[in-house]
N, CA, C and O atoms as a GROMACS GRO file, in nm:
protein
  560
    1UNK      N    1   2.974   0.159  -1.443
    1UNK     CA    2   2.896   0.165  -1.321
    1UNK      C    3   2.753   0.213  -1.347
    1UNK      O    4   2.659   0.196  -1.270
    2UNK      N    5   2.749   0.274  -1.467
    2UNK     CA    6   2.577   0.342  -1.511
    2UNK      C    7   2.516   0.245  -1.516
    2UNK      O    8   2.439   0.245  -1.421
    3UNK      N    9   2.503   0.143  -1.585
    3UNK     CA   10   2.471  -0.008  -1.653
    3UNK      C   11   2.441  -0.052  -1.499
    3UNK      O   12   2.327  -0.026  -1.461
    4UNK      N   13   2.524  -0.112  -1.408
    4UNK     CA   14   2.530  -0.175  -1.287
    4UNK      C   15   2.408  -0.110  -1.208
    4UNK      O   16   2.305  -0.176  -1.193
    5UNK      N   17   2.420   0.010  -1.160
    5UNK     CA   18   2.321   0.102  -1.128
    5UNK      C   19   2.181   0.111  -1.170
    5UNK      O   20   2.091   0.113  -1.086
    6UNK      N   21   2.154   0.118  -1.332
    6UNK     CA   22   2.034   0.043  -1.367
    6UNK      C   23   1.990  -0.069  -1.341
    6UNK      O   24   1.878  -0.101  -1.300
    7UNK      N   25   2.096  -0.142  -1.369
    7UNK     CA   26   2.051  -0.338  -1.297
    7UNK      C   27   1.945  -0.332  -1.177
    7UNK      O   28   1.825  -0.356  -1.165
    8UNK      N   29   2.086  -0.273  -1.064
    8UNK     CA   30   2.030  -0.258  -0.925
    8UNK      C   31   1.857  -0.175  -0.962
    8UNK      O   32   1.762  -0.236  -0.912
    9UNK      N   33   1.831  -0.077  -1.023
    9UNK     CA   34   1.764  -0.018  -0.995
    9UNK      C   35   1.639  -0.074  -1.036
    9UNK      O   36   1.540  -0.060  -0.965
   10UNK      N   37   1.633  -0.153  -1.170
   10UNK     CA   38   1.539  -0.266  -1.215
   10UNK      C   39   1.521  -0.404  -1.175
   10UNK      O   40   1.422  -0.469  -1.208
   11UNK      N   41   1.626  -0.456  -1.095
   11UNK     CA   42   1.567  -0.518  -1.014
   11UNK      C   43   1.531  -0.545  -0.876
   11UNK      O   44   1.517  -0.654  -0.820
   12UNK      N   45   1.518  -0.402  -0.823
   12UNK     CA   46   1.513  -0.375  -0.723
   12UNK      C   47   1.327  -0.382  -0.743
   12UNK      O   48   1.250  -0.452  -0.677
   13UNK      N   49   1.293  -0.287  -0.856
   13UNK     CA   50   1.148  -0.261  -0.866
   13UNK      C   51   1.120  -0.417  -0.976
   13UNK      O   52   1.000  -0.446  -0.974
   14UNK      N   53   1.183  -0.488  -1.041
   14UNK     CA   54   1.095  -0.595  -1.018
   14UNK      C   55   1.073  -0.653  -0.878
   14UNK      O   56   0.957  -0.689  -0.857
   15UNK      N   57   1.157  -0.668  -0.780
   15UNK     CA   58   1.132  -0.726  -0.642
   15UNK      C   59   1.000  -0.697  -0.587
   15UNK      O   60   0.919  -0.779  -0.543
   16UNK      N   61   0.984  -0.526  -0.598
   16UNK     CA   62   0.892  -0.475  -0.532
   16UNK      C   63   0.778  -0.539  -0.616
   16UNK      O   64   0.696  -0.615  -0.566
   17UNK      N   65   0.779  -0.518  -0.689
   17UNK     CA   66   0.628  -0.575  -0.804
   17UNK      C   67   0.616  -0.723  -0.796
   17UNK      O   68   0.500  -0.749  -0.826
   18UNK      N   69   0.655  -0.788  -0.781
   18UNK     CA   70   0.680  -0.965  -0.756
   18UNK      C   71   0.637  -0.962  -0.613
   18UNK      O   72   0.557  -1.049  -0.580
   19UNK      N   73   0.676  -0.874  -0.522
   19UNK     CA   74   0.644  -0.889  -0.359
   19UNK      C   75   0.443  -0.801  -0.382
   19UNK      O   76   0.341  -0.798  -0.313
   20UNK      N   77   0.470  -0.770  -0.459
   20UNK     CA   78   0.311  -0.708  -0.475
   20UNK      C   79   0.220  -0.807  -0.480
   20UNK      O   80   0.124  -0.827  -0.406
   21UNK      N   81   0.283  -0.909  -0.639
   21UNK     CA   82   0.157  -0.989  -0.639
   21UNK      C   83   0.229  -1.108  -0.572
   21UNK      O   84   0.212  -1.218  -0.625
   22UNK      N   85   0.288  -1.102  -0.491
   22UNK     CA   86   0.263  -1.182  -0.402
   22UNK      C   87   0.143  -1.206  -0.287
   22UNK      O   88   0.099  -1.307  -0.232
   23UNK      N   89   0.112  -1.064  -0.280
   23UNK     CA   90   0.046  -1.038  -0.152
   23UNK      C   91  -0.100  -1.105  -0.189
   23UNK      O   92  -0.181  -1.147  -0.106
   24UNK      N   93  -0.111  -1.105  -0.293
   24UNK     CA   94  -0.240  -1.147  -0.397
   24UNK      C   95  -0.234  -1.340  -0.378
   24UNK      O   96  -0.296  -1.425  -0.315
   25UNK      N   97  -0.120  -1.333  -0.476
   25UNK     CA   98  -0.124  -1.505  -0.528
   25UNK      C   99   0.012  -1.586  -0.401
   25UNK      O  100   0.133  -1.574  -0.418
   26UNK      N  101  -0.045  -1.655  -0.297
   26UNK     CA  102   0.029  -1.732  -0.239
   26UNK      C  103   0.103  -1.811  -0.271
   26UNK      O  104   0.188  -1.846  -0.189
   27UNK      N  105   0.101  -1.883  -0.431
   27UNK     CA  106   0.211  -1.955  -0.475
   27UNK      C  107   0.302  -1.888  -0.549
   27UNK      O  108   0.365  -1.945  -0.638
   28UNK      N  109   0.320  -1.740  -0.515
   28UNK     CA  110   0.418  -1.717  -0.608
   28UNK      C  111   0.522  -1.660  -0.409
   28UNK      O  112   0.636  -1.614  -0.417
   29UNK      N  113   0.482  -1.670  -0.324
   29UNK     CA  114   0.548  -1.609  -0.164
   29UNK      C  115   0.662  -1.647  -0.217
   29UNK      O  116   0.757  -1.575  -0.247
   30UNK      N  117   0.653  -1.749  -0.226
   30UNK     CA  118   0.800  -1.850  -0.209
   30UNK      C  119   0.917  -1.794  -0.281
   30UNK      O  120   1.016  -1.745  -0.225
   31UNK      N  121   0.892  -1.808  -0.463
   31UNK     CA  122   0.978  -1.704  -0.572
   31UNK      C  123   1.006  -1.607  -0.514
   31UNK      O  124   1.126  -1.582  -0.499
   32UNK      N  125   0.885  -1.503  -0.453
   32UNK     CA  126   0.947  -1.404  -0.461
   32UNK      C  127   1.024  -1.363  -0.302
   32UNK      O  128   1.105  -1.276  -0.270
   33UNK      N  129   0.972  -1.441  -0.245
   33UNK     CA  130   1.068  -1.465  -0.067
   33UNK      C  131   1.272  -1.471  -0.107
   33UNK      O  132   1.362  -1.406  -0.053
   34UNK      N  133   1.282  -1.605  -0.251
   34UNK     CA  134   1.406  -1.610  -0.276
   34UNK      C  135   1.453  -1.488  -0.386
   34UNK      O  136   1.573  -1.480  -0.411
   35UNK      N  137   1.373  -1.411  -0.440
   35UNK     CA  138   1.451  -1.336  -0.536
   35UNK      C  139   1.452  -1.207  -0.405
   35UNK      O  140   1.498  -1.110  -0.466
   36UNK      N  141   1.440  -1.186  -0.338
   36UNK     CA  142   1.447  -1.042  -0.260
   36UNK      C  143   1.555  -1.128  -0.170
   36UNK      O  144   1.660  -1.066  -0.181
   37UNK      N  145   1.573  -1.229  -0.096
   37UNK     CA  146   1.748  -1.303  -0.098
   37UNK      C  147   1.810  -1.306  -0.210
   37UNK      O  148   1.927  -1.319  -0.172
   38UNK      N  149   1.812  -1.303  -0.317
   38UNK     CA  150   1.937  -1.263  -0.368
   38UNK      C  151   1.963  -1.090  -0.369
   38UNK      O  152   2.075  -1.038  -0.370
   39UNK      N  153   1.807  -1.000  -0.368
   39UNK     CA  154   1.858  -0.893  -0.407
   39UNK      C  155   1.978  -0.823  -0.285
   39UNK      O  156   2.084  -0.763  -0.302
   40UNK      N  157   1.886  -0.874  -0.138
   40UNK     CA  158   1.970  -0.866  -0.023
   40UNK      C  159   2.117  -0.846  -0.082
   40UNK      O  160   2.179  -0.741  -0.101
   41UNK      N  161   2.151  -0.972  -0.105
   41UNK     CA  162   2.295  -0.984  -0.151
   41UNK      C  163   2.377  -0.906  -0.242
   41UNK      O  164   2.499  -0.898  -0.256
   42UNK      N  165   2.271  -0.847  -0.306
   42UNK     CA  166   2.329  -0.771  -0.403
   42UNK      C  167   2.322  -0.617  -0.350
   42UNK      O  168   2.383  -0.523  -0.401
   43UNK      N  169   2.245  -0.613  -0.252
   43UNK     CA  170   2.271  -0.490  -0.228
   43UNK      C  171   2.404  -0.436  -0.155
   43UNK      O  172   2.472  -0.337  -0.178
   44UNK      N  173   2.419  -0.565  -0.035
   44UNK     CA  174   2.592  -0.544  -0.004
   44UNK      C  175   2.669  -0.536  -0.104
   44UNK      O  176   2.775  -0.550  -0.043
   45UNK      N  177   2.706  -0.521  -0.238
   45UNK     CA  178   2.766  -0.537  -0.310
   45UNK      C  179   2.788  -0.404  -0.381
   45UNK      O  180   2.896  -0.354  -0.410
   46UNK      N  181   2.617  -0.336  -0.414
   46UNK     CA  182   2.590  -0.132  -0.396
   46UNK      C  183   2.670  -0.129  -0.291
   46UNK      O  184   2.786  -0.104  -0.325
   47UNK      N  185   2.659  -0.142  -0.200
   47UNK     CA  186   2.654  -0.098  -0.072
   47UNK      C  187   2.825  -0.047  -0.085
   47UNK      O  188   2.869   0.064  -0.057
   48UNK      N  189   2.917  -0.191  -0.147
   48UNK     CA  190   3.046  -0.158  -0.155
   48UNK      C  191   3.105  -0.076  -0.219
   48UNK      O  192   3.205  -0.014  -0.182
   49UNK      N  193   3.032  -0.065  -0.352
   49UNK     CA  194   3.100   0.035  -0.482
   49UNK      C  195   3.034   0.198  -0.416
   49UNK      O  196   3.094   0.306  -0.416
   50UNK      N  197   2.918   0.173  -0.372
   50UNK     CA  198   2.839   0.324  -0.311
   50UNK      C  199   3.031   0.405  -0.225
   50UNK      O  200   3.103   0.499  -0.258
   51UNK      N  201   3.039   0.295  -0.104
   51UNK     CA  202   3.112   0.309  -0.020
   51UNK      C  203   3.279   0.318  -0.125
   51UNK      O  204   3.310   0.437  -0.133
   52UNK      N  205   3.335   0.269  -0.165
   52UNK     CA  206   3.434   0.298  -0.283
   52UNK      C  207   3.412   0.402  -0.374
   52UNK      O  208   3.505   0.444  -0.442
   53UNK      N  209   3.297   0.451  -0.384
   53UNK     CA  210   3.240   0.561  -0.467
   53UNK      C  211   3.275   0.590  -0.605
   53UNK      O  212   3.323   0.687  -0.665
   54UNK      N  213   3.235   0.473  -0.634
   54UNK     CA  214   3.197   0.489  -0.798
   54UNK      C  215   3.092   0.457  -0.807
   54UNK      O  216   3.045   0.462  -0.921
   55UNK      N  217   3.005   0.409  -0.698
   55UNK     CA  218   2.824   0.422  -0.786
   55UNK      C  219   2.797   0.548  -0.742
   55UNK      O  220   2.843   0.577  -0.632
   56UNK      N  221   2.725   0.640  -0.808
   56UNK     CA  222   2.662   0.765  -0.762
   56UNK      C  223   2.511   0.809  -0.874
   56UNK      O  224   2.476   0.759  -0.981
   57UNK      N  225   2.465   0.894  -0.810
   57UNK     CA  226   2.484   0.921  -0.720
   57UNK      C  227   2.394   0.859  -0.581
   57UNK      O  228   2.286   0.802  -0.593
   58UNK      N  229   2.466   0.885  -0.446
   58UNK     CA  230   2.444   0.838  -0.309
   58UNK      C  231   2.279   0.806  -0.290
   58UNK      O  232   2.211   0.704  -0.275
   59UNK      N  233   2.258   0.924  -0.298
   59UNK     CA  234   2.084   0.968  -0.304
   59UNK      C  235   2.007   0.897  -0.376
   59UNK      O  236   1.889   0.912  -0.345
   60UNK      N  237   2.026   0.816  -0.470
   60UNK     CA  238   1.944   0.743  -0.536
   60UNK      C  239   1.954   0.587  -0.432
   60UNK      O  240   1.851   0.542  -0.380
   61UNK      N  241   2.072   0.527  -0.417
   61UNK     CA  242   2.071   0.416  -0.344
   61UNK      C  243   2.060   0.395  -0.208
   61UNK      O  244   2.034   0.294  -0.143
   62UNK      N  245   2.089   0.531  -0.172
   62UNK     CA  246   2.056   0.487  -0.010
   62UNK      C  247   1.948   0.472   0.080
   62UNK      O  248   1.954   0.426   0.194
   63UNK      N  249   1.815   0.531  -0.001
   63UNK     CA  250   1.742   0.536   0.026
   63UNK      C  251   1.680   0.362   0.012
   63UNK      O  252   1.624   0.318   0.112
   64UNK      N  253   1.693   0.265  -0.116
   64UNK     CA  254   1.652   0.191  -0.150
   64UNK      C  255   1.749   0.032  -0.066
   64UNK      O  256   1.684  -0.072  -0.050
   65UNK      N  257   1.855   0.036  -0.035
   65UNK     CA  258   1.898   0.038   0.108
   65UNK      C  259   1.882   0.027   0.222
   65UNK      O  260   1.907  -0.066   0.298
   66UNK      N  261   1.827   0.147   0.241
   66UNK     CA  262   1.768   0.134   0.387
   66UNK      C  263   1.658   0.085   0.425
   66UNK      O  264   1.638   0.023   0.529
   67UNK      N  265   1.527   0.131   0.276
   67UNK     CA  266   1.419   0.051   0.289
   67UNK      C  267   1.456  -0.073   0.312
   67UNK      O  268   1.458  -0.077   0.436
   68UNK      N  269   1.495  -0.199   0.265
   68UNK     CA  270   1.573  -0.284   0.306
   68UNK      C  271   1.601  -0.329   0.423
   68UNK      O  272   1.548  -0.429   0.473
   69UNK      N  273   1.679  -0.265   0.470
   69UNK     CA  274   1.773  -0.279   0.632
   69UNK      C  275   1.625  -0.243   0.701
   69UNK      O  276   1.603  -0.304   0.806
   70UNK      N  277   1.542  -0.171   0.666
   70UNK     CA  278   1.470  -0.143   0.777
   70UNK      C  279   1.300  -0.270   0.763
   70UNK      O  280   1.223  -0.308   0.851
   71UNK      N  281   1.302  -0.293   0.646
   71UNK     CA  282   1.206  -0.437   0.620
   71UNK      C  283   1.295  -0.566   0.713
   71UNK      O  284   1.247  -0.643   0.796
   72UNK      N  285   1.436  -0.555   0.666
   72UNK     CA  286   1.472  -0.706   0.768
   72UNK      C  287   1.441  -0.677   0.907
   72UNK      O  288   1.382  -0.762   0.974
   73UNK      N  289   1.473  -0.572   0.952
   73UNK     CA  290   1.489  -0.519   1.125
   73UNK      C  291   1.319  -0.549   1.136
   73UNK      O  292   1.274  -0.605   1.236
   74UNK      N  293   1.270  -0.525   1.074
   74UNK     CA  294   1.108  -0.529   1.151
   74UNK      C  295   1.050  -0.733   1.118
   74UNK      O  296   0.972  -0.805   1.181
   75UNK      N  297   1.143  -0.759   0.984
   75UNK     CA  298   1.125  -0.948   1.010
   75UNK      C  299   1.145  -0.959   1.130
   75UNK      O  300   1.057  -0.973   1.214
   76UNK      N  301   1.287  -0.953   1.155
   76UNK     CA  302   1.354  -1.002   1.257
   76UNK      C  303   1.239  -0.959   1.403
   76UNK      O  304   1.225  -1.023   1.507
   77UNK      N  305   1.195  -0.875   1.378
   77UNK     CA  306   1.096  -0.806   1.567
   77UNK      C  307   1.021  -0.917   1.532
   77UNK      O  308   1.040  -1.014   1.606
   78UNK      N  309   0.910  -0.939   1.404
   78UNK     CA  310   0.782  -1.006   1.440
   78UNK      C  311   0.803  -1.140   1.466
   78UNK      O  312   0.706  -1.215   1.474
   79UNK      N  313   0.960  -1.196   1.486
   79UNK     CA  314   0.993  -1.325   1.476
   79UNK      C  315   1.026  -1.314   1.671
   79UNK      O  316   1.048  -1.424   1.721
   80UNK      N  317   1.029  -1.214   1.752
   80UNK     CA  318   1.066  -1.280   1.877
   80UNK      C  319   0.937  -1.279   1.942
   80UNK      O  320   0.949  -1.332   2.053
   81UNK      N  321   0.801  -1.236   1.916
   81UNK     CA  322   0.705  -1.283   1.989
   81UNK      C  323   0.639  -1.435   1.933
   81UNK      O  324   0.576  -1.520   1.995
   82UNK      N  325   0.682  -1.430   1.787
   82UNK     CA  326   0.653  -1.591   1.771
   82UNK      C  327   0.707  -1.675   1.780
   82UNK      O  328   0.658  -1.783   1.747
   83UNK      N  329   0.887  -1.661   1.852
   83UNK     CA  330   0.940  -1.760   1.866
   83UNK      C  331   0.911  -1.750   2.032
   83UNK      O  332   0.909  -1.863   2.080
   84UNK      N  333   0.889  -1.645   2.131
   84UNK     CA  334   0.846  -1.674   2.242
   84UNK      C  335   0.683  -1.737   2.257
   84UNK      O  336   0.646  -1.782   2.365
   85UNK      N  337   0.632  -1.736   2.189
   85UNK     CA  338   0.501  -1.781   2.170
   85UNK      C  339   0.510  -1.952   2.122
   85UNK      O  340   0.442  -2.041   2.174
   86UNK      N  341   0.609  -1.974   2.014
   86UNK     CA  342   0.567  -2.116   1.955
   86UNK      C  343   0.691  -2.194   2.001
   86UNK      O  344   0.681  -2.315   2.019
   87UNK      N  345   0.804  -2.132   2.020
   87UNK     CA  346   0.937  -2.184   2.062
   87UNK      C  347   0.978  -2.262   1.971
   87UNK      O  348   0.954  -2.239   1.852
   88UNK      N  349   1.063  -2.392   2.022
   88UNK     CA  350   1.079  -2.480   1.888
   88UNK      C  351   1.007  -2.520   1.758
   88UNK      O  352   1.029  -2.547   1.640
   89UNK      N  353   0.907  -2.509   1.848
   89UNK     CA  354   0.818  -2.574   1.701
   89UNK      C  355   0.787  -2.431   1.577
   89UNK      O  356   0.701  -2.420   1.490
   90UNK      N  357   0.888  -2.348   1.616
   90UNK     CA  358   0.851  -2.235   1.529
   90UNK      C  359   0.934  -2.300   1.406
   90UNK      O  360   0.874  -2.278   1.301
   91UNK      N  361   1.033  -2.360   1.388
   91UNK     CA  362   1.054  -2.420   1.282
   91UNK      C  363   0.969  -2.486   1.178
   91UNK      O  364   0.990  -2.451   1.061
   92UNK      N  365   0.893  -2.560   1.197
   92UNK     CA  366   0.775  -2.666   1.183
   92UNK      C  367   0.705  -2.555   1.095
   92UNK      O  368   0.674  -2.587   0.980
   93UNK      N  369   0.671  -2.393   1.153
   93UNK     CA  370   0.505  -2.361   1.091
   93UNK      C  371   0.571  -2.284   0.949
   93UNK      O  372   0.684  -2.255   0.912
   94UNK      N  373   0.443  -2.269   0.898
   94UNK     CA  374   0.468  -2.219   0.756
   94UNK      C  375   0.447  -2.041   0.749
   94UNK      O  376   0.341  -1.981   0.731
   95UNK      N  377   0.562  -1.993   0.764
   95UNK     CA  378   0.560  -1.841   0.797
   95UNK      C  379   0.523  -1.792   0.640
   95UNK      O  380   0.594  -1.826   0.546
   96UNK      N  381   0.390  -1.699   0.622
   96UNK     CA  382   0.363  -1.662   0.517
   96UNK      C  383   0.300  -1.535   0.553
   96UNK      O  384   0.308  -1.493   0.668
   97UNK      N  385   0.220  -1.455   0.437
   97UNK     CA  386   0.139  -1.322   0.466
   97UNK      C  387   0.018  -1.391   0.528
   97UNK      O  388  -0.057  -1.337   0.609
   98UNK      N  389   0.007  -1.521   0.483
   98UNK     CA  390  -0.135  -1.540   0.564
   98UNK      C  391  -0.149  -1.550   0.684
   98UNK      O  392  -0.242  -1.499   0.747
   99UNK      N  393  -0.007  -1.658   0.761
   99UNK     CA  394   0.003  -1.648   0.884
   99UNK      C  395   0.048  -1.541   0.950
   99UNK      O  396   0.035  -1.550   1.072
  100UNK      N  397   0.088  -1.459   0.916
  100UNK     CA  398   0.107  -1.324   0.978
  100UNK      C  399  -0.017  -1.258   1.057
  100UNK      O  400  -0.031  -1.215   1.171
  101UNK      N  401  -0.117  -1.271   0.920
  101UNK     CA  402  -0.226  -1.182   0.888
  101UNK      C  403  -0.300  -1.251   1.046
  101UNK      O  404  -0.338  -1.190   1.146
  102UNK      N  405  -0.299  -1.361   1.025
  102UNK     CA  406  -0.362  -1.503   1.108
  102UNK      C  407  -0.309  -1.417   1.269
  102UNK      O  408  -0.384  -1.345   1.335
  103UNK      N  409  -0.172  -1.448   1.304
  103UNK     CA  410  -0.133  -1.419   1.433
  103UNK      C  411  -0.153  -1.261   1.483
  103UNK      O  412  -0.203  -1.227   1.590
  104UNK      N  413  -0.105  -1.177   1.386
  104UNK     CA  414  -0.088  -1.007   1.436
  104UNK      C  415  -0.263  -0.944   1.347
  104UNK      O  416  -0.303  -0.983   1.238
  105UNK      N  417  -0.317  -0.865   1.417
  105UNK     CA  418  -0.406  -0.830   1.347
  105UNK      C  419  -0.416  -0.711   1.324
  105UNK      O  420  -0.531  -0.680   1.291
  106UNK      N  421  -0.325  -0.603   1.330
  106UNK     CA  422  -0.264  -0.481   1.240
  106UNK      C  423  -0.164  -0.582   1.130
  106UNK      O  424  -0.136  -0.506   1.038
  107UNK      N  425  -0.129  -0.657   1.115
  107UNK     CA  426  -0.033  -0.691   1.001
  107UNK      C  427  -0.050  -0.647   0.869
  107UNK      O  428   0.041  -0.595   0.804
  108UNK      N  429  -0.195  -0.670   0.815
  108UNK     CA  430  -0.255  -0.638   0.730
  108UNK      C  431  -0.229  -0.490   0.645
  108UNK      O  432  -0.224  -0.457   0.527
  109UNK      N  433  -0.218  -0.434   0.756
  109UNK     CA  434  -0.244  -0.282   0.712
  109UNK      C  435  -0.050  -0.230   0.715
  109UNK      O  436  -0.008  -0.136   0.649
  110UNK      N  437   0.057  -0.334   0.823
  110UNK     CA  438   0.188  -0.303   0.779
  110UNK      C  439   0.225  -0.331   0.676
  110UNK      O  440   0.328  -0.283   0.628
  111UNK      N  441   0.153  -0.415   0.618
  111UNK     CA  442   0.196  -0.450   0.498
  111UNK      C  443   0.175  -0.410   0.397
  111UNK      O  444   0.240  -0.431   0.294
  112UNK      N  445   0.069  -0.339   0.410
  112UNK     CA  446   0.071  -0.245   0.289
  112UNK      C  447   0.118  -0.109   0.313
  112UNK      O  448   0.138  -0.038   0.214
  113UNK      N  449   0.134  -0.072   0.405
  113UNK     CA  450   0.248   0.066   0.457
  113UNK      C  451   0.391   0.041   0.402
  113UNK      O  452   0.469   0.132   0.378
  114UNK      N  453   0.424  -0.116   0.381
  114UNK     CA  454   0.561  -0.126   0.325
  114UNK      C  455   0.521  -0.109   0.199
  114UNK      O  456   0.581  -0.030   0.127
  115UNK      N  457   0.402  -0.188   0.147
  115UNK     CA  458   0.472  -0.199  -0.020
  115UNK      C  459   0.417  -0.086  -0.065
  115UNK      O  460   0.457  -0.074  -0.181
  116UNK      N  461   0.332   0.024  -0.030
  116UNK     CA  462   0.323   0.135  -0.073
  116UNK      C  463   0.495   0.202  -0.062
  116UNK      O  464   0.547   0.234  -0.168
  117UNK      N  465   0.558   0.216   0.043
  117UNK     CA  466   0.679   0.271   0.096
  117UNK      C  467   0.792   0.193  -0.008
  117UNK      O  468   0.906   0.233  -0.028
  118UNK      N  469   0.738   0.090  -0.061
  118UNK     CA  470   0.852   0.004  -0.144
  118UNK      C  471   0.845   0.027  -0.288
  118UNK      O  472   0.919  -0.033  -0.366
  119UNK      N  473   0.751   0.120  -0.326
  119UNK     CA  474   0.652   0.139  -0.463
  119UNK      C  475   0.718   0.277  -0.481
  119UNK      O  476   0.770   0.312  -0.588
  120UNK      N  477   0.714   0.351  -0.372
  120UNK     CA  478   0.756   0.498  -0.375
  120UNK      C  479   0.906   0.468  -0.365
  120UNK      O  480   0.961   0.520  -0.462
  121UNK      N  481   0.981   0.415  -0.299
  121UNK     CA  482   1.132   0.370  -0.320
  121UNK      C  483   1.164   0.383  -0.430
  121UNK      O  484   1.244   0.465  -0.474
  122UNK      N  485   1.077   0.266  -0.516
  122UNK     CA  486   1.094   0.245  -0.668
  122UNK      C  487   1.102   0.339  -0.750
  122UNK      O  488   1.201   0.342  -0.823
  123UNK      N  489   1.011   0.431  -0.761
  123UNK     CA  490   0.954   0.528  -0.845
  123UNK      C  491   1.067   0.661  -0.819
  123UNK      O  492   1.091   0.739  -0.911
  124UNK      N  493   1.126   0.676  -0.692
  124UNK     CA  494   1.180   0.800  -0.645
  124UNK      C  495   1.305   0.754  -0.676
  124UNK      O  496   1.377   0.854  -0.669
  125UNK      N  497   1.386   0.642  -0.711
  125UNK     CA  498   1.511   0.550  -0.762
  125UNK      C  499   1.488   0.618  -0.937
  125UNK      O  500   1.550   0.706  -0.996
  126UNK      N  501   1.425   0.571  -0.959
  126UNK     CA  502   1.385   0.527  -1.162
  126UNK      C  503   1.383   0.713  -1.156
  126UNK      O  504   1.466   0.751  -1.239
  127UNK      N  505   1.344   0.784  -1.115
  127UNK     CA  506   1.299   0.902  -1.126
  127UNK      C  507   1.439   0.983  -1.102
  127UNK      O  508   1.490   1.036  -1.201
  128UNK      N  509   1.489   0.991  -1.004
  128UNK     CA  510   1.632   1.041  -0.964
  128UNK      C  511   1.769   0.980  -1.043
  128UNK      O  512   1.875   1.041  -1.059
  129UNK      N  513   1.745   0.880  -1.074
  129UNK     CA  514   1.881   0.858  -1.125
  129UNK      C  515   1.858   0.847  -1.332
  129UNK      O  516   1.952   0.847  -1.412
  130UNK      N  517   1.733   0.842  -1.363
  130UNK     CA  518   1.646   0.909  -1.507
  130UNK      C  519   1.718   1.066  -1.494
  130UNK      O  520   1.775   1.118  -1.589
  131UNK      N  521   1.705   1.128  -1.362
  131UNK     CA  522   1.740   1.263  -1.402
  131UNK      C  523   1.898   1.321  -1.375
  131UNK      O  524   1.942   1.434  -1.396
  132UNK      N  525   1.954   1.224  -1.331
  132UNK     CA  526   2.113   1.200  -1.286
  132UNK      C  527   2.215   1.143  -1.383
  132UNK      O  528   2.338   1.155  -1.379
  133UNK      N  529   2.118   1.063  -1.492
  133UNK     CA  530   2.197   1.008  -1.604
  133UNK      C  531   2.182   1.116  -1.750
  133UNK      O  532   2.255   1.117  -1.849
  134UNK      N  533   2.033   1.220  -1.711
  134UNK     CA  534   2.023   1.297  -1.827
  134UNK      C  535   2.117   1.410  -1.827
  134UNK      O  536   2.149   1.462  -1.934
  135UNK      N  537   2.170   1.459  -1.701
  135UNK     CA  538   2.209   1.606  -1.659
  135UNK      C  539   2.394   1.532  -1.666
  135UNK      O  540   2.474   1.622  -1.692
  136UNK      N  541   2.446   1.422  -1.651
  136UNK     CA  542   2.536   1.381  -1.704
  136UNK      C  543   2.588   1.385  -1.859
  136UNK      O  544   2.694   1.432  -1.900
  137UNK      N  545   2.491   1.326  -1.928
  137UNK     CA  546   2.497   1.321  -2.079
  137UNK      C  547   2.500   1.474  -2.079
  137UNK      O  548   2.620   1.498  -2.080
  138UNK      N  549   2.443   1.575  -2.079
  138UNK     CA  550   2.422   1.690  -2.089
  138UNK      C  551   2.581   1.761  -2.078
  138UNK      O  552   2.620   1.860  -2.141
  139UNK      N  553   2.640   1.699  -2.002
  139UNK     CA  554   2.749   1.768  -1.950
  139UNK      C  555   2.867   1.718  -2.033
  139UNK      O  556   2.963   1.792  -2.051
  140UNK      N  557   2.862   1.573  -2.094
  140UNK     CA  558   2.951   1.534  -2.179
  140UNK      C  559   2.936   1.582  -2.335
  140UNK      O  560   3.019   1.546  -2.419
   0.00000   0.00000   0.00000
């Protein structure tokens, strides 16, 4: 489960760093739109062993988690004034940082409140469970 736990935890912060320069280079949105769907997926999967409790410790993943749950919950808001705004044809448009930036004009600045908040996730993950795997060895 140590091994698994690192996985999660490295590619959790490649996500974040791929969603970085995303914000930069528009042809990479797309890549990194589908690798943060798979991580989704993989996090129900922490989510299970967390909950079975053999990943530990708690404190390192739940935090990285929730960041998560709480990035989809705020997709999901900025999607009912543009689907009351564009309606069907919201299918049709090309939802990106630019059009965001384009429709909401604080967007700009949420978005970097996340990936700062997604940077510190990272760092407070790699940092806590660096000191959760040393104080283990220590003990064996």
């Amino acid at each position: 489960m140590r091994k698994l736990g690192w996985i999660y935890i490295i590619f959790y912060c490649i996500d974040a760093l791929f969603s970085l320069v995303a914000s930069f280079e528009p042809s990479v949105e797309l890549m990194s739109n589908f690798w943060s769907m798979g991580m989704l997926s993989f996090g129900i999967f922490i989510l299970i062993f967390i909950c079975m409790g053999s990943l530990r410790p708690v404190k390192v993943f739940v935090p990285m988690l929730s960041f998560n749950a709480l990035a989809l919950v705020f997709g999901f808001a900025l999607t009912i004034p543009l689907l009351l705004r564009y309606g069907p044809q919201m299918s049709q448009l090309d939802m990106n940082i630019a059009f965001f930036r384009e429709e909401f004009g604080w967007y700009w600045a949420v978005h970097w409140f996340f990936m700062t908040l997604w940077l510190a996730v990272c760092a407070f993950a790699v940092v806590t469970y660096s000191r959760f795997m040393v104080s283990k060895h220590k003990q064996n």
